[in-house]
C-alpha positions, 0 to 999 in steps of 0.5 A: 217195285211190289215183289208180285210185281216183278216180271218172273221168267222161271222154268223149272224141270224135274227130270225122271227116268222114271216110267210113266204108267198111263192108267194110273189113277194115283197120277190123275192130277198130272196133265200132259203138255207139249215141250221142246224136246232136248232129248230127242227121243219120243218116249219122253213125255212132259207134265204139269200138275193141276193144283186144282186135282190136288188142292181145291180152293177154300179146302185142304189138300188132298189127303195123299198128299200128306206132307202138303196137307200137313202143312197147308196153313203154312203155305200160300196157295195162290204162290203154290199154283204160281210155282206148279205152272212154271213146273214141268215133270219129264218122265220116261227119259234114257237111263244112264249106263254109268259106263263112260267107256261104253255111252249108253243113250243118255251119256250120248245126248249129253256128250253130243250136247257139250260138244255143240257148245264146244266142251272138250274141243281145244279152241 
């Protein structure tokens, strides 16, 4: 079987507590999509990058992205695009308390999670 042959089923998150700011400029290359939320939670937001924003076809990258465009001729850009559309960025989700005594938001969900797949229940 030809390697891009090959049926992939590839779901790849990056997971972020970070605050998303909506008028960023600096962030035009990322486009909102819908998701299952697992997190309960409606200030969670999730995006894709469009390569096209960042690295038009027949050209380098954009020069923000230094490393990438650094390494442009090493790279295959139809395999990047392949890779950012099975990428999804969540942004905005509960900070951890690191207070395991007193569960903040986070370390709810994650407990309320396990506890559906029976973690810490004597069977």
């Amino acid at each position: 079987m030809e390697r891009n042959s090959r049926v992939k089923n590839i779901d790849c998150r990056l997971c972020l507590a970070w605050e998303y700011i909506e008028d960023s400029q600096e962030l035009d290359f990322l486009e909102e999509v819908d998701c299952y939320n697992l997190y309960e939670d409606n200030n969670v937001k999730y995006f894709k990058i469009n390569i096209d924003k960042i690295w038009k076809s027949g050209e380098l990258p954009i020069p923000t992205w230094k490393r990438l465009r650094s390494q442009a001729k090493n790279i295959n850009r139809e395999e990047f695009a392949s890779f950012l559309n099975n990428l999804i960025i969540e942004v905005n989700l509960p900070k951890a308390s690191n207070d395991i005594s007193n569960p903040g938001k986070l370390e709810r969900l994650v407990i309320s999670k396990l506890k559906k797949v029976w973690c810490g229940q004597i069977p």
